[in-house]
C-alpha positions in Angstrom: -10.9 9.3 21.6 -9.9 7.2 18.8 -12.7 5.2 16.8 -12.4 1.5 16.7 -11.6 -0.3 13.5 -13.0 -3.2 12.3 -10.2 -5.4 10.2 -11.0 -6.8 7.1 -10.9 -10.6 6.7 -7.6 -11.5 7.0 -5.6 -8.6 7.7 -5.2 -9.6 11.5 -2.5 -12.5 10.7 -0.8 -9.8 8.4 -0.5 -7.3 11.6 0.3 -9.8 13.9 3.0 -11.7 11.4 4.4 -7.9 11.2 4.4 -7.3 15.1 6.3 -10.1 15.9 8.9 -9.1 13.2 10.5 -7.5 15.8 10.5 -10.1 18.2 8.5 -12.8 20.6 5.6 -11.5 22.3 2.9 -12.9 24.5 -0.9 -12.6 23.7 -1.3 -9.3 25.8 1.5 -7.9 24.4 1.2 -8.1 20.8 -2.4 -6.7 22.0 -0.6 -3.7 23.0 1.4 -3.3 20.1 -1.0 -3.1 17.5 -3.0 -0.5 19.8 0.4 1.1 20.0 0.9 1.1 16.6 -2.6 1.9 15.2 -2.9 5.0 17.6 -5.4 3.0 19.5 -7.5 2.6 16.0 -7.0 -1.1 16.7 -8.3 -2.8 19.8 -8.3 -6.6 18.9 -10.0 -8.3 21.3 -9.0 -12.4 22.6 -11.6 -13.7 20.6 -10.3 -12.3 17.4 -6.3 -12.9 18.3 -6.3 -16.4 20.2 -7.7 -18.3 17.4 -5.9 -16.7 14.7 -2.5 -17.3 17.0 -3.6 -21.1 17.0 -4.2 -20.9 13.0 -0.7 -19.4 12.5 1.0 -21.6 14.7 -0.7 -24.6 13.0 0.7 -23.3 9.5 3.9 -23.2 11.2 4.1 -18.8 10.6 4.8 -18.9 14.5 5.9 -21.1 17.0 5.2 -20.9 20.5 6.9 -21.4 23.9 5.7 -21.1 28.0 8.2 -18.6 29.7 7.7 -16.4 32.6 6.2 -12.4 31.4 8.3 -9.2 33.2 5.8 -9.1 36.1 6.5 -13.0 36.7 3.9 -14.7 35.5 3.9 -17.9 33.1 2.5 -16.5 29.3 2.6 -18.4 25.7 4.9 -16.2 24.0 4.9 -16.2 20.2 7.8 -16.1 17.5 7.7 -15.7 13.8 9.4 -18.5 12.0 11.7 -18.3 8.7 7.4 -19.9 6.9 6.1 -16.8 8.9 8.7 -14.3 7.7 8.2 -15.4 3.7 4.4 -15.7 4.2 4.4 -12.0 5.6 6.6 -10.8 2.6 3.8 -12.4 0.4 1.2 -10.6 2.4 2.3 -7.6 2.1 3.0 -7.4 -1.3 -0.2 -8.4 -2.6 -1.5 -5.8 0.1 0.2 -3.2 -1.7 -0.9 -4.0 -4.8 -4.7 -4.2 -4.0 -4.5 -1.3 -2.0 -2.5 0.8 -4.7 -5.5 -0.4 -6.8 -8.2 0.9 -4.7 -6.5 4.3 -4.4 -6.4 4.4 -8.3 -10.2 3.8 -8.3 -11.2 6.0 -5.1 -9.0 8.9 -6.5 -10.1 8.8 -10.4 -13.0 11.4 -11.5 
C-alpha cells in the first residue's frame, strides 16, 4: 500500500495547474487524478484542494463553471486559463531548477 505524501508549501497549485492542462475537471476529479498520477502517493484531501481552487480562481489561473458531472449531478468544474497556463510554465521552471539543485547537493560526497 502506497505511503501518503505530504506536499510541500506550494506545490499543490503547481499539480493541480498541471492536471487541468489537459482539460476541465470537477473537485473530485482532479482528486482522482493526482492519486492516479502519483500512484496513489497523493491523497489530497478537501481541506487542502477547495481553498487552494478558490485561491487560484481569485488569481484568475482557473475559472470555474456549474455543469452537470457523468453520473448527473451538478459539480464546479475548473479550467485553466491562458494566466494559469503561463503561471504553470513559471512554476515549473523554477521547480526544475531548485530541484536540480537539491540533487546536486544530495548526490555530492
Amino acid at each position: 500500500m502506497a505511503r501518503k505524501t505530504d506536499l510541500l508549501q506550494g506545490t499543490l497549485d503547481m499539480l493541480v495547474l498541471r492536471v487541468l492542462t489537459r482539460g476541465e475537471l470537477h473537485g473530485w476529479g482532479i482528486t482522482l487524478r493526482l492519486e492516479q498520477l502519483s500512484k496513489s502517493a497523493l491523497q489530497v484531501d478537501e481541506g487542502s484542494l477547495y481553498p487552494a481552487l478558490y485561491r487560484m480562481e481569485d488569481k484568475g489561473w482557473i475559472k470555474a463553471e456549474w455543469k452537470m458531472t457523468e453520473k448527473n449531478r451538478r459539480a464546479k468544474f475548473y479550467a485553466l486559463t491562458p494566466s494559469g497556463r503561463r503561471h504553470l510554465e513559471t512554476e515549473q521552471e523554477s521547480w526544475q531548477r531548485v530541484t536540480g539543485i537539491i540533487a546536486l547537493v544530495m548526490e555530492s560526497t
